[in-house]
N, C-alpha and C positions, 0 to 999 in steps of 0.2 A: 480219168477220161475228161472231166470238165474242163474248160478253160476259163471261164466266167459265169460266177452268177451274179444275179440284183433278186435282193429283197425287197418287196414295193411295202412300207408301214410308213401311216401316221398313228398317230395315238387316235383322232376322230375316229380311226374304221371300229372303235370298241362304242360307239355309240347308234349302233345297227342292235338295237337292247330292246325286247318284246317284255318285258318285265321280271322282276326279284323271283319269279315263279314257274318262270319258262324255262324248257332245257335248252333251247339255245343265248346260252347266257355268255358274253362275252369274256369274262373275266378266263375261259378258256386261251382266248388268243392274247392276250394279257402274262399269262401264266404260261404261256409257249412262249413267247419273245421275250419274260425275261429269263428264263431258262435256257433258250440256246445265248442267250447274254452270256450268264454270269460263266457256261461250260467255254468260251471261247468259237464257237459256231461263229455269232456274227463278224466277229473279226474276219473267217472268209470270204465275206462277201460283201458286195455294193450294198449300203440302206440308199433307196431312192423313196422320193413321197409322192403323191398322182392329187391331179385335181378330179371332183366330181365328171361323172359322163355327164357328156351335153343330152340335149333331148333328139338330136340328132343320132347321135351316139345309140342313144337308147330304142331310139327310132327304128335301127336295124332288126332288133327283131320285135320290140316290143309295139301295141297298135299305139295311136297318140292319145285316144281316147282315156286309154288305160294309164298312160302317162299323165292326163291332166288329172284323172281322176287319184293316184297316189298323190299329187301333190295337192288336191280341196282336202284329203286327209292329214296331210303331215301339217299342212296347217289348222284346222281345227281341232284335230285328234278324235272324231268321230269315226262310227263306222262304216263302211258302205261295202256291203257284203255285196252287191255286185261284181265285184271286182276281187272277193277273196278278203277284203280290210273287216277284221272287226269279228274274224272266228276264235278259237280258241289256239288253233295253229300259227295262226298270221293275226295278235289280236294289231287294232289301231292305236300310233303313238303318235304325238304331237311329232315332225321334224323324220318320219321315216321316208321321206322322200330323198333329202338330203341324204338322212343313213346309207340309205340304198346306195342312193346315184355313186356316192365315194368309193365303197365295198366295187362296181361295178367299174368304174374308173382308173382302181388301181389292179383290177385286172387288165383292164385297156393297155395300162401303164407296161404293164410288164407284157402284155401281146408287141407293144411297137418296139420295145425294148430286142425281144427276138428276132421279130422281121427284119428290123435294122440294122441287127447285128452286133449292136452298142452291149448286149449280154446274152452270152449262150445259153445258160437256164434261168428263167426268170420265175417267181412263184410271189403269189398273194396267197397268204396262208388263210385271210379274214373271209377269202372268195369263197368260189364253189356251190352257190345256191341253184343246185341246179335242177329243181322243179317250178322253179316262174313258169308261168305260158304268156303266151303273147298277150293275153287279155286280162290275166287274173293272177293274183298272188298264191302261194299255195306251197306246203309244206313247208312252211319256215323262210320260205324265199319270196321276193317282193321282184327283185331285177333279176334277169338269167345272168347273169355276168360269165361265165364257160359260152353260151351260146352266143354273149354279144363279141365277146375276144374272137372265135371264132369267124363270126360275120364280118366283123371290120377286116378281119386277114381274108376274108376271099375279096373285100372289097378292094384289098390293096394289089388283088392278082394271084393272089396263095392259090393253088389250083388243085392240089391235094392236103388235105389233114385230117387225121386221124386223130380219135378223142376215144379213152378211155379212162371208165369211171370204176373205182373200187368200192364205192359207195356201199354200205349193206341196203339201201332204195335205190330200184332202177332212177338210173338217171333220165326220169320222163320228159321233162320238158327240153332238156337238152335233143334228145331223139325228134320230139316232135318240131324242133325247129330245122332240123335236114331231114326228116325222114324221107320225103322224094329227091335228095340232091346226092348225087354221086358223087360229088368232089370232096365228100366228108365221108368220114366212114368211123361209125360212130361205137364203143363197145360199152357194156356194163356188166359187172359180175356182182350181183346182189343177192339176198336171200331171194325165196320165192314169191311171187304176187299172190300165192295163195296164203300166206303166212302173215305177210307184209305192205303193208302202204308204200307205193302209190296203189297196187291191183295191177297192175301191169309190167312188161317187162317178160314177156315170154318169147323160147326161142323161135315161132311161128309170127314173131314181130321181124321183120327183115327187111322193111324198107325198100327203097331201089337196088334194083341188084344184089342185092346184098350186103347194103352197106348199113343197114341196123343190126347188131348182132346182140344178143342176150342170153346171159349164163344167168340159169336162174337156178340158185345151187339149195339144199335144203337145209332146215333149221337145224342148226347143232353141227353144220359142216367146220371144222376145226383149221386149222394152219396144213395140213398136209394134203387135206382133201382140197382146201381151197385153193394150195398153188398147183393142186396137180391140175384141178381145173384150166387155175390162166395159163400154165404152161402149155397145156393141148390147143389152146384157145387163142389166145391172144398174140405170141411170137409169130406162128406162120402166116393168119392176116396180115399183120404191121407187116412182115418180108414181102408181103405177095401184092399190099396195097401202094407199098412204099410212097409214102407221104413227107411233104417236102417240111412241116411242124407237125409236131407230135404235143396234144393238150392233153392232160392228165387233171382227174378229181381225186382230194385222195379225203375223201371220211375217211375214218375210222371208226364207227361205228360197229362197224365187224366184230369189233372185240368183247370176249367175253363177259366184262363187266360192264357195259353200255348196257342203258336200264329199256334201251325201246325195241332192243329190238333180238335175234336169237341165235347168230353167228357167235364161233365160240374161236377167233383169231387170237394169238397175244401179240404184245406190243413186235415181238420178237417175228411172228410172223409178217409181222405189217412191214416191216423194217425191210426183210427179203423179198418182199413184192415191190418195195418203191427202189431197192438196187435194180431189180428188173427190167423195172420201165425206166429206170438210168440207162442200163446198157441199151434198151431198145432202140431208146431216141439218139443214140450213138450207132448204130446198127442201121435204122433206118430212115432216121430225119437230118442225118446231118448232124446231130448234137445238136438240132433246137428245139427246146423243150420248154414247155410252159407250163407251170403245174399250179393246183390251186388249192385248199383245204377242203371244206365239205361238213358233214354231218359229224355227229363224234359229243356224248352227252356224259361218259366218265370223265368231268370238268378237271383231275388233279391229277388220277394215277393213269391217264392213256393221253387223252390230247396232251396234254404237255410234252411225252417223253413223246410219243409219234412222230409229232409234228417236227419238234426240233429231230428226230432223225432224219427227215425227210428234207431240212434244210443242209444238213449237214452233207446228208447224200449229194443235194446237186451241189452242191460248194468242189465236191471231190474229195473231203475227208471227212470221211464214215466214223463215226464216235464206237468205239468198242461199247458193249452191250454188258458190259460189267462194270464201265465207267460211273462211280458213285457222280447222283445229284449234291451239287452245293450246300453249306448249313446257311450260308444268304438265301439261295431260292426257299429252301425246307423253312426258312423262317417267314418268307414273303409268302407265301402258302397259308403258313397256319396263321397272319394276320389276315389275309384277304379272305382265307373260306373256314377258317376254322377246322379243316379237316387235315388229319394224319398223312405229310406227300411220303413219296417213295422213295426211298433211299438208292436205287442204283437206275441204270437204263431200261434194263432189261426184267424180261417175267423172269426167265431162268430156264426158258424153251432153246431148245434149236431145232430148226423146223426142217424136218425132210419129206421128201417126199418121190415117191416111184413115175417115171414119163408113162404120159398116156400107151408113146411108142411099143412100151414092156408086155402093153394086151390091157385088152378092154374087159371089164367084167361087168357083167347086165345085172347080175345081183345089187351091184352097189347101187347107190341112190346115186350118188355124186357122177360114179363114172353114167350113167344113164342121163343124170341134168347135160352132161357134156357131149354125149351122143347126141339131145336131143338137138342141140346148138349146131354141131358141128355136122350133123343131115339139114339141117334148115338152112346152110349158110356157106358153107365149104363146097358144094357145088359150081355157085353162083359165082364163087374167085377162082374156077381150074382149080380147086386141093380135091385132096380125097377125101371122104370124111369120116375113112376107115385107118383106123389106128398104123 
């Protein structure tokens, strides 16, 4: 299906670093790029590098105020919990202003890259922070970089886009920067706000017309329960919204060894969700698609193998899920984290699962999370929201 992708890396985006203590530890996207390194992945595709967002840039969605105040922090490294600097989530580092802006830029990098045309999928795997708000830092995230790629494309004219996040946390701050704007239409499928941080993220969240949608699926929901979900959910919006770029978040945090959180995916599931949203953005955006990374704290045996399938995906050649990892990565591994990596791609799942279409059952948990979405939502776009 592809015809072009760009990878946007410098090595600086590994310096977006909350400390030796924090689960969002770089050494993650480190361990993704050289892994679809040494399998042959990058060879598919463009490496391009992105300068920091401007304040301009950043301006779109974020206040200035909040902007000047990350940067009195990156330069002293103090905290100023006003603004979110200096918790245990977002603690303060000398230079995260900088961090930030780059991570934020080389999402930029790869939004122009699509609108332009210059590459059909473009992805920042270091991206995807996408609980920033306008004012405050929060969950791990200092810049929205999903919400500001978005902004800059309507600023260039983009008049429809569609953004779906597979996050196991709703995508909040993303939502809350279009929630009254119809030209976006916005989805997330996460565990539930009652389980889960942020708190939010319910299907009675719907935005204008319906263009907030939220699958808020239950704890322990596995690889079959969860594609049956996006498949009731997600295909017939994206056809009915038809959106001219299609932005995609991909955490993986979903997976069942991810120590925060209680979705039980394997890598194998994650895999047939991001072919998904390949075919969609072929389906319905034209093939332009923009994808970013996200959440994801199994640092060895899932971001790695994920991520690089998810490049591999937009490239247009899908790595077989039996494809052994390299004895160079397995060896770069055990010097950088000291931990046992994975020997092959894949868990050893093949994930099925039954269409909503086959009947609905009120018993299930899952099929009810989906019900509740698709009455909150499916109205509001002419669907039906009966199976």
């Amino acid at each position: 299906m592809s015809r072009s992708a760009r990878v946007i890396w410098d090595d600086a985006l590994t310096s977006y670093d909350f400390g030796p203590s924090h689960p969002l530890a770089p050494v993650r996207v480190e361990l993704t790029m050289a892994l679809a390194r040494e399998l042959g992945v990058l060879d598919k595709v463009e490496l391009a590098g992105c300068e920091p967002a401007s304040d301009d840039e950043l301006a779109l969605v974020h206040d200035r105020h909040y902007i000047e105040a990350v940067k009195r922090v990156s330069v002293s490294g103090r905290a100023d919990l006003g603004v979110g600097l200096g918790t245990t989530d977002n603690p303060a580092f000398k230079g995260v202003h900088e961090a930030s802006a780059l991570i934020a830029g080389a999402t930029l990098a790869a939004a122009r890259a699509v609108h332009e045309g210059s590459a059909e999928h473009a992805l920042n795997i270091a991206g995807g922070l996408h609980h920033a708000m306008a004012a405050t830092a929060s969950g791990f995230c200092v810049y929205n970089d999903p919400a500001l790629a978005i902004a800059w494309l309507l600023e260039q004219g983009v008049s429809r886009i569609a953004y779906v996040d597979v996050d196991v946390h709703h995508g909040d701050g993303v939502q809350a920067a279009f929630y009254d704007d119809t030209r976006v239409l916005t989805i997330s499928l996460h565990e539930s706000p009652r389980t889960l941080f942020p708190g939010t993220g319910f299907p009675q969240e719907t935005g204008a017309e319906g263009t907030a949608v939220n699958v808020a699926l239950p704890a322990g929901c596995g690889d079959s329960g969860w594609l049956r979900a996006f498949d009731a959910v997600v295909p017939p919006l994206l056809h009915e919204f038809g959106p001219e770029i299609l932005v995609t978040q991909h955490g993986c945090d979903s997976h069942a060894l991810d120590p925060l959180a209680n979705l039980m995916l394997s890598v194998d599931g994650q895999r047939t969700a991001y072919a998904a949203l390949h075919r969609l953005a072929h389906e319905t955006a034209g093939g332009r698609w923009l994808a970013t990374g996200g959440g994801g704290y199994e640092l060895v045996q899932v971001v790695p193998r994920v991520w690089t399938h998810l490049i591999a995906e937009a490239a247009g050649h899908p790595i077989d899920p039996a494809t052994p990892t390299s004895e160079e990565w397995r060896r770069f591994v055990r010097e950088r984290t000291g931990e046992t990596p994975p020997l092959t791609m894949t868990d050893g799942r093949k994930p099925e699962f039954h269409h909503f279409s086959d009947g609905y059952d009120p018993a299930d948990p899952i099929d009810r999370a989906v019900m509740a979405t698709r009455n909150a939502v499916f109205p509001l776009h002419g669907l039906d929201p009966m199976p």
